[in-house]
N, C-alpha and C positions, 0 to 999 in steps of 0.2 A: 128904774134904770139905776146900775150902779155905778159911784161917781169912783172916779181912779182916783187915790190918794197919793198925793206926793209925786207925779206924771208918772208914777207905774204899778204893775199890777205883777206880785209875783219873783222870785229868783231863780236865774239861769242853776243849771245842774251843777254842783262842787262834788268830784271824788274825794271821798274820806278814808276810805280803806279802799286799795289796789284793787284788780281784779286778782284772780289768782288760777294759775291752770296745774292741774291735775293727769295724772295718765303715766302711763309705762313708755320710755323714752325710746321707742326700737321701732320699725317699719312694718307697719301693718297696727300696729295700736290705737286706740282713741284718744285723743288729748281734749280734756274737758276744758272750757274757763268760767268760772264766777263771773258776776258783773261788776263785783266791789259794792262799795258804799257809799251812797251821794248824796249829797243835800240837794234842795232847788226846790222852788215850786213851780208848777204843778209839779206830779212824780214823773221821771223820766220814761221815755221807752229807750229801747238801747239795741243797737246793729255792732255786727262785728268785722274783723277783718284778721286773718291770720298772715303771719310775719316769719320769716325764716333771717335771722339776725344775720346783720346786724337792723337793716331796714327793707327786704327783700317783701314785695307782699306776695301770695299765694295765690296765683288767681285760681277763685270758685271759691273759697274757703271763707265762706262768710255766714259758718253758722256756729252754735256755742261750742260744738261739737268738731274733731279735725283728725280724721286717720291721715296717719303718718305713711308716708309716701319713698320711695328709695330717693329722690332726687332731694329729699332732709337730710339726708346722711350726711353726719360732717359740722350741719349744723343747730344752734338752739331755737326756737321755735316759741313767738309769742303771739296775744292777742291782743288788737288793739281794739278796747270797748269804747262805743262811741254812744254818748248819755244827750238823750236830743228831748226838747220841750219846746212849751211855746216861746216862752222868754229866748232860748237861743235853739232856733231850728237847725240851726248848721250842727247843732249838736257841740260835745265836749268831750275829750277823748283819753282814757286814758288807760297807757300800757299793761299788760299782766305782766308777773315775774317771766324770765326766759329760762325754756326749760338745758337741762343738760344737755351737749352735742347729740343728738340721734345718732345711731345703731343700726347693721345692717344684723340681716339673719344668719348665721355661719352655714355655709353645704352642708349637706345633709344628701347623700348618695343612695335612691330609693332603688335605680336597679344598676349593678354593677357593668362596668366596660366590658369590653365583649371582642378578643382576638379571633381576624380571620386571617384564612390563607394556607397555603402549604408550607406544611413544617419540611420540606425539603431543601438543602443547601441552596442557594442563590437565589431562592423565591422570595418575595416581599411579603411581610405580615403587619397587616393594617391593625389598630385601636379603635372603638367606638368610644367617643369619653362617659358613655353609661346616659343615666336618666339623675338628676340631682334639682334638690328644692336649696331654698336660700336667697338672700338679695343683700348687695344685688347681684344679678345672673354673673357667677362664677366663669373667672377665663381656667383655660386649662393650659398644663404642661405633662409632660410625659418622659418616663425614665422606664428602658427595658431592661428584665433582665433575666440574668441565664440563671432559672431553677429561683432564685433568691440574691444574687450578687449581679451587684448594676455592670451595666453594660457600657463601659466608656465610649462617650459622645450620641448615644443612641436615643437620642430625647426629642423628636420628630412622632408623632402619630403613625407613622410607619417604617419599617424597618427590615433590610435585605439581611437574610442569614448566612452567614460566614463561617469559615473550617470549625471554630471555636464552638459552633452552636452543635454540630454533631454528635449527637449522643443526648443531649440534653433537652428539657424543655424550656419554654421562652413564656415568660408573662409579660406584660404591660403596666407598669402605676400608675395612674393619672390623677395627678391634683386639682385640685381645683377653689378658686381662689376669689374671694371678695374683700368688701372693704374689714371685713370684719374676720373672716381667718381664713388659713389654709386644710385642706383635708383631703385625704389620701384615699383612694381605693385601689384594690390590684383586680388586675382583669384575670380571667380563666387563664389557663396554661395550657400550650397546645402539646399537640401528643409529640414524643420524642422527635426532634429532628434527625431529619436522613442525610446519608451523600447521596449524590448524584455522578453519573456521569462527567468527566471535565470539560472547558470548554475546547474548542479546537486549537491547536498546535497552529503557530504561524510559519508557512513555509519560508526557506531560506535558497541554496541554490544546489542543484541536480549537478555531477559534473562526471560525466563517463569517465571510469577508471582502470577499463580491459575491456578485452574482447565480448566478454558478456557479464562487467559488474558495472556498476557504477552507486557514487554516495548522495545523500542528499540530505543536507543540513536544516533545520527546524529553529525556533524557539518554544519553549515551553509553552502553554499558555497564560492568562494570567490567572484562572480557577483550575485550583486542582478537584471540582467538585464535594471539598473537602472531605476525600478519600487519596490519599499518598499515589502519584502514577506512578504504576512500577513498570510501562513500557511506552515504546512509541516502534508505531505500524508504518514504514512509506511502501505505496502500492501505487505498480507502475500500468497507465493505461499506453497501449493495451497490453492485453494479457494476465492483467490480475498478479502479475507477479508479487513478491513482498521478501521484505529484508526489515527484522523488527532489533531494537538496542532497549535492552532493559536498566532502565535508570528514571531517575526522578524526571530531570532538569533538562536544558536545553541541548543538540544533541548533533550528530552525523550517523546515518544509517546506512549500511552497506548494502548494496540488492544485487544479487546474483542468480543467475539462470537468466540473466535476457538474450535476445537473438540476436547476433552480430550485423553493423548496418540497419537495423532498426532505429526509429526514431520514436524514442519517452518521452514523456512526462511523469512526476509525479506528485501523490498527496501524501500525507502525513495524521498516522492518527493516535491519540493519546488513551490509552488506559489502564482505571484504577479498580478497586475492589469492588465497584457498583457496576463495570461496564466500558464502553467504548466510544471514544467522544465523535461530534462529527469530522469529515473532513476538512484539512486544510484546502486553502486555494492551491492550484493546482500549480506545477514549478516549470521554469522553463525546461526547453526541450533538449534533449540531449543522443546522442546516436554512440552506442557502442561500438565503435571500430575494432576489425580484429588486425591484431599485434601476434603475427604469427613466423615466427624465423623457422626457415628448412638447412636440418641438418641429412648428412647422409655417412654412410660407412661401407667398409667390404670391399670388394672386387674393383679394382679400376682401370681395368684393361684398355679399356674402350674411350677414357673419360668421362664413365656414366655418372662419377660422382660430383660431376660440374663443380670443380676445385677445379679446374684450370692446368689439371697434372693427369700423370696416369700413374699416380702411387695406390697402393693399396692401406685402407685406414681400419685398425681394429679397436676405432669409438669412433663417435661421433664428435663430425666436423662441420662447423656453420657455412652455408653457400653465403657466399656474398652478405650486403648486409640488410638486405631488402626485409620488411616484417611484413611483410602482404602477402603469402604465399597462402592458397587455400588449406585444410587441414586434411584431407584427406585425398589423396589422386595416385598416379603411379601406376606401376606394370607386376604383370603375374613372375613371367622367365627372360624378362629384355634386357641385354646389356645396353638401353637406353633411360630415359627420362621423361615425361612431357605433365608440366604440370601448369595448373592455372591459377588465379591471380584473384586477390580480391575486386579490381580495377575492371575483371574480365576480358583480362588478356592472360592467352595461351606461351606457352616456353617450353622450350623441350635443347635436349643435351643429350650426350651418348655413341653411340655407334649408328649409322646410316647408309647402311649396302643399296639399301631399298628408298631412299626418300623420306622414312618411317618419321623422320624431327619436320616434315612437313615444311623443310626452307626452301625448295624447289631446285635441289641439289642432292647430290648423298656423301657430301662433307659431312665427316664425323669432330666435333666441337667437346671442348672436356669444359665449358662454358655455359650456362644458360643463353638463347638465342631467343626473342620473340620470335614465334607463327603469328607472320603478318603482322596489320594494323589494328585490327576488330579487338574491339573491346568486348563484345558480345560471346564470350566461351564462361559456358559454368560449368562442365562437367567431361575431363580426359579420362581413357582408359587405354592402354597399350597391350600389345601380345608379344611377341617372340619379336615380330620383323614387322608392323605395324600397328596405325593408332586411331580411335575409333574418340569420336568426339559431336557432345550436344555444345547447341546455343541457345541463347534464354528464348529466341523464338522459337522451338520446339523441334526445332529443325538438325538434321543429323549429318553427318560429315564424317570422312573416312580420309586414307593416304598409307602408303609405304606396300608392302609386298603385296599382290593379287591374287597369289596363286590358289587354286580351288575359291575361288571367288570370295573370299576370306573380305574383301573390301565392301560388299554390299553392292557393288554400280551394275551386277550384271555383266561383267567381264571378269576376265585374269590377266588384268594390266596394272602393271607399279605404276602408285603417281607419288611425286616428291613436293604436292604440293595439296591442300584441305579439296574437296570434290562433296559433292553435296548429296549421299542417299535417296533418289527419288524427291516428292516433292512434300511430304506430309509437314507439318508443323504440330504435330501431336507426338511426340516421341520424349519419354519421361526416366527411365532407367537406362544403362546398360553396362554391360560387361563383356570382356574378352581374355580369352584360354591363347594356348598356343596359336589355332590357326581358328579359333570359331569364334561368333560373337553372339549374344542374345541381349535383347532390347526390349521392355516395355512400354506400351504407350499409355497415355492419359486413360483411357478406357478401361484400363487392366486386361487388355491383351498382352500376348510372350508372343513375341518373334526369334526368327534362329535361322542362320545363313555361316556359311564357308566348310572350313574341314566337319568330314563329315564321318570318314573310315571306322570311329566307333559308334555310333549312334547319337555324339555327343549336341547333335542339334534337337531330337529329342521327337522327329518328324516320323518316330517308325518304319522310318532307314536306315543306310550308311550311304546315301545319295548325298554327295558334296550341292549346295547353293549357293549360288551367285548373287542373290537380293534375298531379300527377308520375308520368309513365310513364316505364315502362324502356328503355334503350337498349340492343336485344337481348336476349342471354342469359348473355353473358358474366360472372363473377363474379372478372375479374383487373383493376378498375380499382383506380388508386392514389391519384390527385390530379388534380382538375380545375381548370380556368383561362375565367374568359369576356373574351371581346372583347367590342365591341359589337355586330358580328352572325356574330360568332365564335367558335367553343370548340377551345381545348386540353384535352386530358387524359392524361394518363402513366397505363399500366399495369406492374404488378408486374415485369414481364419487363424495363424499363427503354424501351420502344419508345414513341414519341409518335404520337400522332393526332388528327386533324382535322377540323372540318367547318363550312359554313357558308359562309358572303361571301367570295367570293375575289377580292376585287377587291383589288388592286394587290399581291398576290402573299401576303396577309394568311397564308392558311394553307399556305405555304413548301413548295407541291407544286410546281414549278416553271411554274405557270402563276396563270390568271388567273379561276380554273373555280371556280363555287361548287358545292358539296356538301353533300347532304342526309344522308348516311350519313358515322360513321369512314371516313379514308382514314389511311393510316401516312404517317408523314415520314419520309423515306428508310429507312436497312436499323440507322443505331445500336439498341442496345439500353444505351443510357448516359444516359439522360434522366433527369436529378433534380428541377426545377423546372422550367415553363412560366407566361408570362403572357403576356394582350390586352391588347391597345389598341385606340382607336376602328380602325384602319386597317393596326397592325403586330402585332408578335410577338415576346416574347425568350425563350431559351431557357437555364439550366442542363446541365452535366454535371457526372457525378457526380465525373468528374474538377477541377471547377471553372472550366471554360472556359464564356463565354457565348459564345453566339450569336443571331442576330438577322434579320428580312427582313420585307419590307410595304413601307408607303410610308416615304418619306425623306426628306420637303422638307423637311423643319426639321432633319436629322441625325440625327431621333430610334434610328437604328439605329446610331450611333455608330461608321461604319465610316470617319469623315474624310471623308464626300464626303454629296450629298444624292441618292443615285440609287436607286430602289428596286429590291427585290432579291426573287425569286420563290421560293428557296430559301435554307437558311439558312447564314450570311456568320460567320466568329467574328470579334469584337471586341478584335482586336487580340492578346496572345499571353498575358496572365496567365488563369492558370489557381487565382487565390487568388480569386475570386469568391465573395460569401456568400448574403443575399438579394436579393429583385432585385424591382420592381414598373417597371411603365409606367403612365402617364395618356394624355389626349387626345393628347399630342404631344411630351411628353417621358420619359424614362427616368431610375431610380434606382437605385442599387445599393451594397452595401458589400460592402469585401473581409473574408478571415479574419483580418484585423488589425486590424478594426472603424474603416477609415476609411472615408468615405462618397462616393462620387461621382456625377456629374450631367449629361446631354447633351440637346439637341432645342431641343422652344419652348421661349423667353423670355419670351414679350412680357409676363408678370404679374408676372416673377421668378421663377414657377416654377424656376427653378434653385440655386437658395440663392448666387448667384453674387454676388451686389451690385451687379448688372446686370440688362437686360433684351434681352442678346445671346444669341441661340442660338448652340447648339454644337455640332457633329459627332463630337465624337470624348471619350470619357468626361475629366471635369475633377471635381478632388478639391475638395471642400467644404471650406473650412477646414483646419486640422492635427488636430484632435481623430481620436483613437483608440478611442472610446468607442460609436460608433455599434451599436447591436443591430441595426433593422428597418427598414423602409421601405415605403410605402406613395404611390405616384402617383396622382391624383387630376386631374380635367377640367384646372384652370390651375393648382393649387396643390397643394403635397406638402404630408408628414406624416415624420416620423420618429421614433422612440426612441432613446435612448440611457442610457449607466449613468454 
């Protein structure tokens, strides 16, 4: 046995020289450490422990060996060697040098960022931040920009394209960023940006402004698709109408051609070189009221020109000061009146042997009078000595002279007050000459009743009727016209026909033959209006050309000369022609620019000329631009205007 000397056996471990570590100071490296140098008896064995300074231990990190880690970054990294024997088992410890701060890996960008989306105005184009090595895991930022030049504020991963971006294309740079650097990549570049379309126009407010305009005010939107609007569309429902104002910016548009008494709305719509934005919301509702004054002139013997005198006017003179008066009504040869109302009440003035002003008297009035209470009258027509009138029920009504049964009722009794035609409510046209009348109904039937001595009801007689028989079988009539022993009437097909007095070339078959039955007027199928006179005839197309033939001594055909003519003659070469009436011996008409003009007899003033010089050849009324309708009468006209 051996005997311990001195009570011990042996010395606990002393370091003499440090540990010392070894290794590349960056993340991902190995850091090595020595054990040092120790005394002691026995010889030690020795465990480790790794430290991240200043005294932080490492858990697991207790071998001689220590890859460096991202969560070292920042700081120095030691080993603490622990020298353990029998003398002191707890062991003896002591530090290796610390190494320099650890080191992250700088990015390093292996696949680049990657823009999607459409390169179209107003579309959004996303960033991928790409595929990148490095530690630790880099954050990203982002800068767009147009072609090469940053894009002020645009440093979001994604990004909406603006007017600016048109024409150009758009990349992405994404950085990306650790503790150890920054580093740049640019992403692909998308193909050219486009315009687009702009967005929709915000409506503003509709406000009717005549008889068939009215404005309606917008703001711009707030993308112009970035393509410059060079218009704005408002379109009225119904009808699809439109009124467009060519400019950038915010706006009022005018819309014209709507139907009087109609009720709008409209939209509003923007566009630029790419197209047509959608619509706006839709604007309040609005109703063109017509704003219609009746003037009159000529002959006023009778007081047909409801001035309240019996002077005679060579212009035009405003009735009262009413603006409600329909645009078109009036008499062929009457020294009366009877016209209707936007309200749909009836008025008549004039002369009244017969009852013919329908007040239930034959008081002659140089006044406007309501017939009756009813509101219910849309359409007057007058003859010589009676007045022939629809209601919006379809229903027809007659008064004033009888005779040859001129009144429709199946008698030849005056009445001085409305009498109701039979019992139909289908009844859609009509028209009346000296003593005849012809009617269409909704079906496109022609009817025809009272004088009858020239064929002029078209029945293949000269048997006068007292109610209304049909004209054939035919169901393609459109609009009828009387002379005084004459009738026009236009079928659907555009074709005009004739019948009746053919004296002095009246109904424009190139002779002089009267006719009991339709005859066609040449081979057009362009006929839009027709109208009689005591002795002529003018004619519409649809093109807007008039023409004209009958007698001529007083120019009332308006051809420059006074020769009458068998067949029909056009008036000279404007094709802006709008409505159009004849009287005894003169003509009326306005163009599509609402001025008004005037040709034939004189002798009353009938010409609104400020004379009593006849004329041959159409002569413009005044400058006004305002004319609506027209109406010719025995010496004296009628007109409306707004």
């Amino acid at each position: 046995m051996l005997t311990v000397v001195g009570g011990s056996y042996g010395a606990a471990p002393v370091n003499t020289v440090a540990p010392v570590v070894t290794g590349t100071t960056t993340v991902g490296s190995t850091l090595t450490t020595t054990d040092g140098t120790w005394a002691g008896a026995p010889a030690p064995t020795f465990t480790y422990q790794w430290f991240r300074s200043p005294s932080t231990s490492i858990g697991g990190a207790t071998s001689s060996t220590y890859v460096l880690v991202a969560g070292d970054i920042g700081f120095g990294i030691f080993c603490r060697v622990r020298a353990t024997n029998i003398i002191a088992p707890s062991g003896v410890t002591a530090d290796s040098n610390t190494t320099a701060s650890i080191g992250g890996i700088a990015p390093v960008n292996t696949v680049a960022p990657v823009v999607s989306g459409t390169a179209t105005f107003g579309q959004t184009l996303s960033t991928t931040n790409g595929t990148w090595t490095g530690t630790p895991a880099p954050t990203f930022t982002y800068q767009w920009q147009r072609v090469t030049t940053n894009i002020g504020g645009a440093t979001s991963s994604t990004y909406v394209l603006v007017a600016a971006d048109v024409g150009n294309t758009i990349r992405c740079v994404v950085t990306a960023t650790n503790s150890t650097a920054a580093v740049s990549a640019n992403s692909n570049s998308t193909a050219t940006v486009a315009a687009t379309v702009p967005g929709a126009p915000t409506i503003g407010t509709a406000t009717a402004t005549g008889t068939t305009t009215a404005t309606v005010s917008y703001t711009a939107p707030a993308s112009n698709g970035g393509s410059v609007i060079t218009s704005y569309t408002a379109t009225s429902s119904p009808g699809g109408i439109t009124g467009t104002l060519s400019q950038a910016g915010s706006g009022t548009i005018t819309v014209s051609g709507l139907t009087t008494n109609t009720s709008y709305t409209f939209t509003v719509t923007a566009t630029n070189a790419i197209g047509t934005s959608a619509a706006s919301a839709a604007s309040n509702s609005v109703t063109p009221v017509l704003i219609s004054y009746l003037y009159t002139w000529g002959r006023n013997n009778n007081g047909q020109l409801g001035l309240g005198n019996t002077t005679n006017y060579s212009s035009p003179k405003q009735v009262g000061s009413l603006t409600t008066w329909n645009t078109s009504q009036g008499g062929f040869a009457a020294d009366f009146i009877a016209y209707t109302k936007t309200d749909g009440t009836l008025w008549s003035w004039g002369r009244n042997d017969f009852g013919q002003l329908g007040l239930g008297n034959t008081t002659y009035y140089s006044s406007p009078k309501q017939v009756g209470a009813l509101t219910a009258w849309s359409t007057v027509a007058v003859g010589t000595e009676h007045t022939l009138a629809l209601k919006t029920d379809g229903t027809m009504w007659s008064w004033g002279y009888g005779n040859s049964g001129r009144l429709g009722l199946n008698n030849t009794t005056n009445y001085s007050s409305p009498k109701q035609i039979g019992s139909l409510t289908t009844w859609y046209k009509i028209s009346v000459g000296s003593g005849h009348c012809l009617a269409i109904k909704t079906d496109g039937t022609l009817w025809s009743w009272g004088v009858n001595g020239s064929g002029q009801l078209g029945l293949g007689n000269t048997t006068a009727y007292s109610s209304p028989s049909q004209i054939g079988a035919l169901t393609t009539w459109l609009s009828t016209a009387c002379g005084r022993y004459h009738s026009l009437v236009i079928k659907t097909d555009g074709t005009l026909w004739v019948w009746g007095n053919g004296g002095s070339g009246r109904l424009g078959l190139g002779n002089e033959t009267s006719f009991s039955s339709p005859k066609q007027v040449g081979a057009l199928t362009t006929w839009a209006i027709a109208k009689g006179a005591n002795n002529f005839s003018i004619a519409k197309t649809t093109a807007g050309a008039l023409y004209s033939w009958g007698n001529n001594g007083s120019g009332q055909l308006g051809l420059n000369n006074t020769t009458y003519y068998s067949s029909p003659k056009q008036v000279g070469s404007l094709t802006t022609w709008g409505t159009i009436s004849c009287g005894t011996g003169q003509t009326l008409a306005t163009t599509t620019s609402n001025t008004l003009f005037a040709w034939g007899r004189n002798q009353n003033g009938q010409l609104g000329l400020e004379d009593t010089t006849d004329r041959s050849s159409p002569q413009q009324i005044g400058a006004l631009t305002t004319w609506l309708g027209v109406a010719a009468s025995g010496y004296f006209s009628t007109a409306t205007k707004s």
